[in-house]
C-alpha positions as CSV (number, residue, x, y, z in Angstrom):
1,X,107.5,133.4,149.0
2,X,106.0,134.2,145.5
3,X,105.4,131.5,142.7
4,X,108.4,133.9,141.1
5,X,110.8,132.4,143.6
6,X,109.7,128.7,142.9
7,X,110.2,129.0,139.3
8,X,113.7,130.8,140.1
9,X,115.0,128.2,142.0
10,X,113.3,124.9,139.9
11,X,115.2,126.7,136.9
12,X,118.7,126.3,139.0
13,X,118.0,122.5,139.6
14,X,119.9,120.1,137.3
15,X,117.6,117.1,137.1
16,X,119.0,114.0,136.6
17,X,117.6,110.9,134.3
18,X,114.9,109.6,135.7
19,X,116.3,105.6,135.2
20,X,118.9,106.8,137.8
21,X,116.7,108.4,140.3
22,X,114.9,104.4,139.8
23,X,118.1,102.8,140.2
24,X,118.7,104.6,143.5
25,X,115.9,102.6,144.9
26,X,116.2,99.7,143.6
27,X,114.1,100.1,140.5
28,X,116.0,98.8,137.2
29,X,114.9,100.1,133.8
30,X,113.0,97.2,132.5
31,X,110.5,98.2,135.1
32,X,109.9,101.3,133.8
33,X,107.9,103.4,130.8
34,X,109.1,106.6,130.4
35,X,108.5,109.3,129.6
36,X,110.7,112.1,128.4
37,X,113.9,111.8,130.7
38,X,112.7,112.9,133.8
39,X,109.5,110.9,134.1
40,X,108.3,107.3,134.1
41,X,105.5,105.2,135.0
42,X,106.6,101.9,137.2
43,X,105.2,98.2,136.3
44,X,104.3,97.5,139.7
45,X,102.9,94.0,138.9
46,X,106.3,92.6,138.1
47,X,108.2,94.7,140.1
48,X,106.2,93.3,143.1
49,X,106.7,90.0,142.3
50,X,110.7,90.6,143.4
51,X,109.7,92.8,146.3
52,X,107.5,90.5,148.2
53,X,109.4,88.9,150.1
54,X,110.9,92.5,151.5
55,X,110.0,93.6,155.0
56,X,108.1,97.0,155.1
57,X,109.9,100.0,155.7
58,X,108.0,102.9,158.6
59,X,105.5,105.0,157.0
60,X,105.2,108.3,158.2
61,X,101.6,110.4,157.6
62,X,101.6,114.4,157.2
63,X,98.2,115.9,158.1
64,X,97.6,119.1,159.0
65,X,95.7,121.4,161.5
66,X,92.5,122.8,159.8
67,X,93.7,124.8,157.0
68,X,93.4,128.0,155.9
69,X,92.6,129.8,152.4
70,X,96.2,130.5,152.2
71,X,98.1,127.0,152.5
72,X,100.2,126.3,155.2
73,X,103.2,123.9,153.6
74,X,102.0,120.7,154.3
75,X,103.2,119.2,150.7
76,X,106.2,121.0,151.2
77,X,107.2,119.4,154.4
78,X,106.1,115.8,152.8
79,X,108.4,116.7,150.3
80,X,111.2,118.1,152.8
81,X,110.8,115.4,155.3
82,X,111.8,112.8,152.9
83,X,114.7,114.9,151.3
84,X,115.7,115.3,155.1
85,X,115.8,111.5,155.5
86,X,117.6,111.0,152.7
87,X,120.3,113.5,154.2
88,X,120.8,112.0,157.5
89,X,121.3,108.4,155.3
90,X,118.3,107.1,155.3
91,X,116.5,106.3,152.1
92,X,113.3,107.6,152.2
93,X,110.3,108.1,149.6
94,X,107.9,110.7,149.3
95,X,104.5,109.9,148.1
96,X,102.3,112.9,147.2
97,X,98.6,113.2,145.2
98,X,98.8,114.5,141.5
99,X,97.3,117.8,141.0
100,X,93.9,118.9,139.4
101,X,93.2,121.1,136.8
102,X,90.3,122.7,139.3
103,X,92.2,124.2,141.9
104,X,95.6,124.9,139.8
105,X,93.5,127.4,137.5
106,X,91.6,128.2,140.5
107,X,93.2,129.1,143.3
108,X,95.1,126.5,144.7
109,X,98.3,125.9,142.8
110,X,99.9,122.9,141.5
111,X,100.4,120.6,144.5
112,X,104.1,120.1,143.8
113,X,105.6,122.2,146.9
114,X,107.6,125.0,146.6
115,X,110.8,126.8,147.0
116,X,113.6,124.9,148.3
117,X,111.6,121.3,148.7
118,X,109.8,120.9,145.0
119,X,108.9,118.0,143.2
120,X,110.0,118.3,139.5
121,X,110.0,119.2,136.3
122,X,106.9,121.0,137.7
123,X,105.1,121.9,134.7
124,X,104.7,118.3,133.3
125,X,103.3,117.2,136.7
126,X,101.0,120.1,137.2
127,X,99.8,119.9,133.0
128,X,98.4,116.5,133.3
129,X,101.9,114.2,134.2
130,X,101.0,110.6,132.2
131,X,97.2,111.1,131.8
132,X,95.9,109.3,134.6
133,X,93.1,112.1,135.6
134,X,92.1,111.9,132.4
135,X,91.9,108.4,132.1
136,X,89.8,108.6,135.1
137,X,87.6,111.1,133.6
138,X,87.3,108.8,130.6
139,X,86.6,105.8,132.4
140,X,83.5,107.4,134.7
141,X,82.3,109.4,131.5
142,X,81.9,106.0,129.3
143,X,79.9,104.5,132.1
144,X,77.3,107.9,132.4
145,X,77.3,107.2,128.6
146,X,76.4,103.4,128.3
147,X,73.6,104.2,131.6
148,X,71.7,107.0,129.7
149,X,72.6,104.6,126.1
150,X,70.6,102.0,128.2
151,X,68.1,104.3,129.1
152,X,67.6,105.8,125.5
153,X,67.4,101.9,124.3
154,X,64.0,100.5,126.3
155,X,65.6,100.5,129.8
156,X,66.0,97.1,129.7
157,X,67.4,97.1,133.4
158,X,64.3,98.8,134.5
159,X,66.5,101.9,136.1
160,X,64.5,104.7,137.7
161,X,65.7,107.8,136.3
162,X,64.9,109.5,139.5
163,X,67.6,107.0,141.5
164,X,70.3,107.5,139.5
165,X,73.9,108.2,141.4
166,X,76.8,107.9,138.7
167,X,77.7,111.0,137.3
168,X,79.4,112.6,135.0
169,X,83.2,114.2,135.6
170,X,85.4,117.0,134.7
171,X,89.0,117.9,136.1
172,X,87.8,121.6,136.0
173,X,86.4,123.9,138.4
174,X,82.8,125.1,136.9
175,X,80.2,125.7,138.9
176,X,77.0,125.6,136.4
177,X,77.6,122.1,135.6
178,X,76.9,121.5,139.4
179,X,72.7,121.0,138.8
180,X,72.1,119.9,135.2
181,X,69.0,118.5,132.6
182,X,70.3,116.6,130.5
183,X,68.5,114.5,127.1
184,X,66.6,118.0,126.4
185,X,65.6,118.5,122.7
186,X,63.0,115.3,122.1
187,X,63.6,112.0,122.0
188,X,66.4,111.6,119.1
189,X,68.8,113.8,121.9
190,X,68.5,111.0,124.7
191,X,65.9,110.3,127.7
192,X,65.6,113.9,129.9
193,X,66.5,113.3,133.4
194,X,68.1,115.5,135.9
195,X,72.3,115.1,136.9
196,X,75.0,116.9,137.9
197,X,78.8,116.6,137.0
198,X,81.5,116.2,139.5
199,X,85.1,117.5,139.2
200,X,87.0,114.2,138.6
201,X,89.0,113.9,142.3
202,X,85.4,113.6,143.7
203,X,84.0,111.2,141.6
204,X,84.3,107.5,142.3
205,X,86.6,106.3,139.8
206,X,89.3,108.3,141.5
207,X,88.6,106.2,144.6
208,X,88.8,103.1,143.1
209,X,91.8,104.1,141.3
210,X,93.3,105.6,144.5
211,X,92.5,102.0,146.9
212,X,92.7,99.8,144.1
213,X,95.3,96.9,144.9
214,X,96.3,95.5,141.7
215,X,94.8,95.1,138.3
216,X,92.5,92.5,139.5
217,X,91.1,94.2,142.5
218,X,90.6,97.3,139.6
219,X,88.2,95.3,137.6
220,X,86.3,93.9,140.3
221,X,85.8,97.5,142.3
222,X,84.8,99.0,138.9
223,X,82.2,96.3,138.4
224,X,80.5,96.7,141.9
225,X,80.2,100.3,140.9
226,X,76.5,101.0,141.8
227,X,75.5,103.5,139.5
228,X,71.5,103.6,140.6
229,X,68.8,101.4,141.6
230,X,65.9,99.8,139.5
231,X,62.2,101.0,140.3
232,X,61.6,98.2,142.8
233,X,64.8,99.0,144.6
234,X,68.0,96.9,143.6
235,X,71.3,98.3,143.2
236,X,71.7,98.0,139.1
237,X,76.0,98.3,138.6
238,X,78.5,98.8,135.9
239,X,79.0,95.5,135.3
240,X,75.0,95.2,134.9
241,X,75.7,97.7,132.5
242,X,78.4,95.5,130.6
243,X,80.7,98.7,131.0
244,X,83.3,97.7,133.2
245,X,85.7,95.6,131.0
246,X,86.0,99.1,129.1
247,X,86.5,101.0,131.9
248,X,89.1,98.4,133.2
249,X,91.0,98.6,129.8
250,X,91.2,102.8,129.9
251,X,92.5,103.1,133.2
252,X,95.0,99.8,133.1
253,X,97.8,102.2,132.9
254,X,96.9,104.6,135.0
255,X,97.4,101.9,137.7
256,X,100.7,101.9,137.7
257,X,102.6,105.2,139.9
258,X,104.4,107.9,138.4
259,X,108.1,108.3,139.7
260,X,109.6,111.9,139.9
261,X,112.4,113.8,141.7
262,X,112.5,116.4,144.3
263,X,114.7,119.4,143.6
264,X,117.5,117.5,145.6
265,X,117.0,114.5,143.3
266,X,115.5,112.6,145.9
267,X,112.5,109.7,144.9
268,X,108.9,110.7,145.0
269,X,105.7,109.0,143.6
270,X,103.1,110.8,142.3
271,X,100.0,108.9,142.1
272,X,96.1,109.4,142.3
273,X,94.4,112.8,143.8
274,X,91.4,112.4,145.4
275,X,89.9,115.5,147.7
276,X,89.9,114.7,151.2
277,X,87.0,117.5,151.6
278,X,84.8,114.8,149.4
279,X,86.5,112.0,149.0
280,X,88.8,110.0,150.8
281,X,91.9,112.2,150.0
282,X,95.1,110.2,150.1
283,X,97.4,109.2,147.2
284,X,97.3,105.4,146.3
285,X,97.6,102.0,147.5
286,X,99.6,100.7,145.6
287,X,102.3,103.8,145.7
288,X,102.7,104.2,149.5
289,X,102.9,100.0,149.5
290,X,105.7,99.9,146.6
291,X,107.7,102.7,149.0
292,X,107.4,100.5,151.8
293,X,108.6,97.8,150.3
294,X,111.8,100.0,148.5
295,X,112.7,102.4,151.1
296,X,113.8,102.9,155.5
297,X,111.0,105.6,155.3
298,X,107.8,106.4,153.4
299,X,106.4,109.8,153.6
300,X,103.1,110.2,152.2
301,X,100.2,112.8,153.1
302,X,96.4,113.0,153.4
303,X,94.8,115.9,152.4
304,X,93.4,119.1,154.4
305,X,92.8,118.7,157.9
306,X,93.5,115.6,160.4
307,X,89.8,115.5,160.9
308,X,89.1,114.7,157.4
309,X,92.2,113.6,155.7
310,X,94.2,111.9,158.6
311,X,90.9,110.2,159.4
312,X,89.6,108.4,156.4
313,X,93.4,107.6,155.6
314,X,93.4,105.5,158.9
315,X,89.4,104.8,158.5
316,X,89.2,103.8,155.2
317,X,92.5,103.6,153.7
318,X,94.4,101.6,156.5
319,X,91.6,99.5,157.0
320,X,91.3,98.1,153.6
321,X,94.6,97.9,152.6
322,X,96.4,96.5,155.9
323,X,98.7,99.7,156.1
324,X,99.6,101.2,159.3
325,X,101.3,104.3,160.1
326,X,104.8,104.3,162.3
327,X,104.3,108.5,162.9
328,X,101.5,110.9,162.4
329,X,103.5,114.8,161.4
330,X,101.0,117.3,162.1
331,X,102.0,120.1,160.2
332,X,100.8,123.8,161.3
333,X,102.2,127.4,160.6
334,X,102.3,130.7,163.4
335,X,99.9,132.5,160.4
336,X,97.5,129.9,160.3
337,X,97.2,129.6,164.1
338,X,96.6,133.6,164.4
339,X,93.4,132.7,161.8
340,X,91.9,130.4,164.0
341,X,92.4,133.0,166.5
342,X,88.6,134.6,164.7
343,X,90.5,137.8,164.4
344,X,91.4,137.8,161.1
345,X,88.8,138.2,158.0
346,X,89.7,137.1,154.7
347,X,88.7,139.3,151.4
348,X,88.2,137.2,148.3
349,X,91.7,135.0,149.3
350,X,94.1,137.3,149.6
351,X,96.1,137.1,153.0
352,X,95.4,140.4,155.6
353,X,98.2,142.6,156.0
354,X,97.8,142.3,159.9
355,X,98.7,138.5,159.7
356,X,102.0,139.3,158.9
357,X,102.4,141.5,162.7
358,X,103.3,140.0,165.8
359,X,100.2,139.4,167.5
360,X,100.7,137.0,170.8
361,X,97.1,136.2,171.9
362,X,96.0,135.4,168.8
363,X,98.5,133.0,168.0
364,X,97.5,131.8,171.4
365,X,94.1,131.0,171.2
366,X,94.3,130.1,167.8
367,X,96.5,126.9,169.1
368,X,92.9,125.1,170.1
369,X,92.9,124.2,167.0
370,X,96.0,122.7,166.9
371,X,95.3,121.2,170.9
372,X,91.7,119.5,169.1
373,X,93.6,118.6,166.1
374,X,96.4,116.6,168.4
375,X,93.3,114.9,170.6
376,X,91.8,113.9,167.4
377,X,95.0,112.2,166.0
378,X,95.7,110.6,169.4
379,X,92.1,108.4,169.3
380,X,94.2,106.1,166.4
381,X,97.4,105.1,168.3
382,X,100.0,106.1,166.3
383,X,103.0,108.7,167.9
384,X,102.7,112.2,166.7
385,X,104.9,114.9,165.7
386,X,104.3,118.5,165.9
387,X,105.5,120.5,162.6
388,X,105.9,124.3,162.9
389,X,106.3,125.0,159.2
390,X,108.1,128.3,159.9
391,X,107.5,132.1,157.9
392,X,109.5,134.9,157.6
393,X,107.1,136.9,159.2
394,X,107.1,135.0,162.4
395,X,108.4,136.0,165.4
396,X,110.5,134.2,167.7
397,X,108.4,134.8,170.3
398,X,105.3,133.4,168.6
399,X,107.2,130.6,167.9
400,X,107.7,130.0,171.1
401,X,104.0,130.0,172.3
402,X,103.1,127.5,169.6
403,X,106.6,125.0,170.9
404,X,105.4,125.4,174.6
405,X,101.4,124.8,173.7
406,X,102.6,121.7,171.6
407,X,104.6,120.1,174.2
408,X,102.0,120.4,177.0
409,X,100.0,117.9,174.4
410,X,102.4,114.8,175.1
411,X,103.1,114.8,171.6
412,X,106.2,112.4,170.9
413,X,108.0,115.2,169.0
414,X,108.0,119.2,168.2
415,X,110.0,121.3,165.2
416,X,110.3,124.0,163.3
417,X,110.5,123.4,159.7
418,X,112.4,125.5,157.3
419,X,111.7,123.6,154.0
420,X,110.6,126.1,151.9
421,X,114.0,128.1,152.3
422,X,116.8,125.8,153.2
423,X,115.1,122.6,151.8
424,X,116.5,119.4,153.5
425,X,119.1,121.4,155.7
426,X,115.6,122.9,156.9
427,X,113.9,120.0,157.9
428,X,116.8,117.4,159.9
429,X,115.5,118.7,163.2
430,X,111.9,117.1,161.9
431,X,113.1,114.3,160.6
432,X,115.5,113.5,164.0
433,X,112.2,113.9,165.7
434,X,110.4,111.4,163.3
435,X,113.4,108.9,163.3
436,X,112.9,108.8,167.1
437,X,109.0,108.7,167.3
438,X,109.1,105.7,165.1
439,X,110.8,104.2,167.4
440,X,108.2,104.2,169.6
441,X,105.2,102.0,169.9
442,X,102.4,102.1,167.4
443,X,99.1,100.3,168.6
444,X,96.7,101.6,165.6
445,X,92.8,101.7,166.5
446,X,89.9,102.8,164.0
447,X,87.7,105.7,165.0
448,X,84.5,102.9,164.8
449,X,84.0,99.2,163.6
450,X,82.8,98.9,160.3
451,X,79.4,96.5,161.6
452,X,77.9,99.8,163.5
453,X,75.3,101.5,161.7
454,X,75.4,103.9,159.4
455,X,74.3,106.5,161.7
456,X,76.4,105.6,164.4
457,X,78.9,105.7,162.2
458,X,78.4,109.4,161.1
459,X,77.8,110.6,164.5
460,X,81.0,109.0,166.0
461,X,82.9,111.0,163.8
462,X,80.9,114.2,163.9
463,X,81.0,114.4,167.6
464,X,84.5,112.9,168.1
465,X,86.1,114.5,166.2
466,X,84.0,117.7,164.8
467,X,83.2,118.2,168.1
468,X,79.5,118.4,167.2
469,X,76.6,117.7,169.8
470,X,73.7,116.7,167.0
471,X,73.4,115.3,164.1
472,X,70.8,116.1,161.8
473,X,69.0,114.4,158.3
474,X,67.6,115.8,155.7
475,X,64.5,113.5,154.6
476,X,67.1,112.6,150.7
477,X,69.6,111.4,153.4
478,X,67.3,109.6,155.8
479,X,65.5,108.0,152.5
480,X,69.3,106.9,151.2
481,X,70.2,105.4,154.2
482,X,67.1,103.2,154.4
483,X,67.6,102.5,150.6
484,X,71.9,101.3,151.3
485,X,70.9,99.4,154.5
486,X,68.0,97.6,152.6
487,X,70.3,96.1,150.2
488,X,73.2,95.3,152.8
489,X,75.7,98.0,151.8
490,X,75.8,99.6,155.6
491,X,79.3,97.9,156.1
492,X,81.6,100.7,154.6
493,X,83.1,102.9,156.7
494,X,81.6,106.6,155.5
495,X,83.6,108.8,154.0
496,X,82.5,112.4,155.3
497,X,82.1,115.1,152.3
498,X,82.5,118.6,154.8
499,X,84.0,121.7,155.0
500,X,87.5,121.9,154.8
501,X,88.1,125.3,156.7
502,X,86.6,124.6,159.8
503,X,86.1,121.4,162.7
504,X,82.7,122.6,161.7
505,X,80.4,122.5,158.5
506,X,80.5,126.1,158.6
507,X,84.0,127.4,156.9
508,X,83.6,130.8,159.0
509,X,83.9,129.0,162.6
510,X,87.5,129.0,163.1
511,X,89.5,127.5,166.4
512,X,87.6,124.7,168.2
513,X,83.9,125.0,168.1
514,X,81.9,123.6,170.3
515,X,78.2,122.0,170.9
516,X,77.6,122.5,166.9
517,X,74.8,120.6,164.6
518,X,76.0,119.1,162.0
519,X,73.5,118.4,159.4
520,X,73.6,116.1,156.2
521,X,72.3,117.0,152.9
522,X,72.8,113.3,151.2
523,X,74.1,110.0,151.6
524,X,75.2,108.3,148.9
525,X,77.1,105.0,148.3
526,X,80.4,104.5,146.7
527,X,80.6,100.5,146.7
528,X,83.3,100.2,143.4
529,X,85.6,102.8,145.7
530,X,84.1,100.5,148.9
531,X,82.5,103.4,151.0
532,X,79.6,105.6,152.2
533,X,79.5,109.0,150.8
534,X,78.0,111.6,153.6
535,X,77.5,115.2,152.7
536,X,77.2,118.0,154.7
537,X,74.3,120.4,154.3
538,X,76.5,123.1,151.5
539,X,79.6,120.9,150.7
540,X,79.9,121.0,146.6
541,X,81.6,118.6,144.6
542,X,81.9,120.7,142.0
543,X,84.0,123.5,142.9
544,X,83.4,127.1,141.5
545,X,86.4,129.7,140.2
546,X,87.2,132.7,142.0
547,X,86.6,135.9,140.9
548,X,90.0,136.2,139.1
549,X,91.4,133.0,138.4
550,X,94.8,131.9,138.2
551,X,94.1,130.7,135.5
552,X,94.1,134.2,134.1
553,X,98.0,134.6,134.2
554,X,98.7,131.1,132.5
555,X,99.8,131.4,128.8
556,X,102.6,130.2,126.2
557,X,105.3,131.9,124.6
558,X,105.0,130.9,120.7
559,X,108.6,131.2,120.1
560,X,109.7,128.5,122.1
561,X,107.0,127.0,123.4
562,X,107.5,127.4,127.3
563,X,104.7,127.7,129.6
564,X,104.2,130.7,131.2
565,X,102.5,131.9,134.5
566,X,101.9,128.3,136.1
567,X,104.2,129.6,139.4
């Protein structure tokens, strides 16, 4: 299951215009900007107008168990879920985040599935699609540049240098940009203070973009961007900083989703890619909420693991833009079970030879992972569905431990998935096991009202759902949390910034641990995006390159201009 194969098989696909793909969903062509023939950008304002009148459709989240360095196929089975639907007659839209430049040329890949359930042409979507990261970038960049501009200028809004929290962003993995003086070189060069840069899916532009309504509710969340406080404490924002309308007018377009095809010319929107490690991690507002209105079925995902991703979609996501999910797919994979068995050790990210032999008990205790993950989704209401996203190197009779542990969890729903090799014939088990689970009775709670301190906030989720039994503050994050609730921020819900491989803070504790501390570096708030940023003690926002990138293999053939090495 090589990057090879998915480039073999995307080269067998004939793609089809992408005004027909539209038109299959009720989208005509005056609604659309394209661009090329197999991509286009969707005026949502006036296509909303028509639709809103239209009942919603059921939306169906993938989340995942915690994940390991490896991937387990959770895009992929987003992508072959709705292909699936599609095939038994329903019409069905995938919704998926865009890629970033960090992890692609990293380690990660281009977020666009693979093998037999692909979104495509997969080169234009993983090489920037329409520009909308680097609008993003653009839009955050201008407003670090008119705050230092104001700085250099008299501070005339009295900002203390020391208490500033807009930064800088990059859609590239580099860690020496994480700690950062900047204005070095005397006066003429700008006023020295100390920053970092973020990688642009962290920083809060992406949120805003991500939970952003329309293009009203754009302009006024990039205007309450709080981008530091004045000496004597008040929050000084972008719009103090007479930024905004700029920032408003770069990323107008970018507001609008991106409409692709899967490799079996089925609908999927591509739009917005915020971490779920460090941000709230879900694609946007307005895509999954167009789907609704357009299709029986949307499928849309939130990234990593249900305790971060699944989480802040319902926690933040749900809460402020009235969606609910129908179904909850929790997707997991025999491999990644046996790694949250402890057993297995990882060597820069290469995948041990041993994962690939038949190893009983450690697929067996590795499903307390999967039994937490399931407890955690269950707190929010919704019926779940167990995925078993299925390897060649599985056997049946791992399989069948991770079936029998997922039914004793009174899960409305188990299958195995075979995306990746059959594509939609591999997934019409899951999807029969979705259409019937959204039949059933969804009663969606948060995890915590938003009017409970910030505190209590944090250590509802770290104890609910971590499974931590302390909480502990660093004297930055004790000082930040006195500093938000002194100017009346405290009623976000917190978006947690944590390791992704692990329940824990610690990537290295696999499985379910237990009686943990969990302690936060910073606190930080994100009011334009509408939430409380909480790091854990480590977590980067910056992410760093491997020791060989993939970067390395990337490259283009100067006769004809093709990419090469990007699968």
């Amino acid at each position: 299951m090589g990057y090879g194969i998915d480039q073999r098989i995307a080269s067998t696909i004939k793609l089809k215009d992408i005004s027909e793909i539209a038109r299959k969903i009720g989208i005509a062509d005056k609604y659309l900007t394209k661009y090329g023939k197999y991509i286009a950008k969707i005026s949502v304002d006036s296509l909303n107008e028509i639709l809103k009148k239209r009942k919603n459709g059921k939306m169906i989240l993938v989340t995942s168990i915690t994940p390991t360095h490896l991937g387990e196929g959770k895009t992929v089975n987003t992508i072959g879920l709705a292909m699936a639907l599609n095939k038994l007659g329903k019409k069905a839209i995938s919704c998926i985040r865009q890629s970033s430049f960090g992890p692609f040329f990293g380690i990660k890949g281009g977020a666009t599935g693979g093998g037999c359930a692909q979104i495509l042409p997969a080169e234009e979507v993983t090489m920037g699609l329409t520009g909308d990261s680097f609008a993003v970038s653009n839009a955050q960049n201008l407003c670090s540049a008119f705050l230092d501009n104001s700085l250099y200028w008299g501070n005339p809004l009295n900002i203390d240098k020391g208490n500033i929290s807009c930064t800088r962003v990059l859609d590239v993995s580099d860690r020496a940009l994480r700690n950062l003086a900047i204005g070095g070189g005397g006066k003429f060069h700008g006023v020295n203070r100390k920053t970092s840069v973020e990688i642009t899916q962290a920083g809060e532009c992406m949120g805003v973009l991500s939970l952003s309504e329309n293009l009203k509710d754009l302009r006024q969340r990039l205007g309450r961007i709080v981008v530091g406080f004045t000496m004597s404490g008040k929050p000084v924002t972008a719009e103090d900083l007479k930024v905004a309308g700029a920032m408003s007018a770069i990323m107008k377009n970018a507001l609008n989703p991106n409409l692709v095809q899967t490799n079996e010319n089925t609908p999927c929107f591509v739009h917005t890619g915020s971490f779920a490690n460090v941000s709230h991690g879900s694609s946007s507002v307005i895509a999954d909420k167009l789907a609704l209105k357009l299709a029986d079925y949307t499928v849309t995902e939130s990234g990593f693991g249900a305790d971060l991703g699944a989480e802040k979609f319902i926690d933040i996501k749900c809460r402020k833009s009235g969606i609910k999910p129908d179904v909850i797919v929790i997707n997991c994979s025999v491999r990644a079970l046996k790694v949250h068995s402890g057993d297995f050790v990882f060597k820069g990210n290469s995948m041990p030879a041993e994962l690939k032999k038949e190893n009983l008990s450690a697929v067996d205790r590795g499903c307390s992972n999967l039994e937490k993950q399931v407890e955690n989704l269950k707190m929010f209401g919704v019926p779940i569905v167990v995925c078993i996203n299925k390897f060649d190197s599985d056997s049946q009779k791992e399989l069948d431990i991770v079936v029998k542990r997922a039914e004793v969890l009174n899960v409305a729903g188990v299958a195995i998935s075979e995306v990746y090799k059959m594509g939609s014939k591999g997934a019409v088990e899951l999807a029969r096991a979705v259409i019937k689970a959204a039949g059933e009775e969804a009663s969606l709670r948060y995890l915590y009202p938003v009017d409970m301190s910030i505190r209590g906030k944090i250590e509802r989720i770290a104890k609910s759902m971590y499974g931590a039994n302390e909480v502990k503050y660093s004297d930055l994050a004790s000082a930040n949390i006195g500093r938000i609730e002194k100017n009346k921020f405290e009623m976000f819900p917190v978006c947690m910034a944590k390791a992704h491989l692990s329940l824990s803070n610690n990537p290295l504790k696999k499985g379910r641990p237990r009686g943990f501390k969990l302690s936060i570096e910073d606190v930080t708030l994100a009011a334009g995006a509408g939430y409380i940023v909480v790091k854990c003690e480590g977590v980067n926002v910056m992410p760093g390159l491997p020791k060989k990138p993939r970067g390395i293999n990337v490259d283009v053939d100067v006769k004809t201009g093709m990419i090469k090495g990007l699968f």
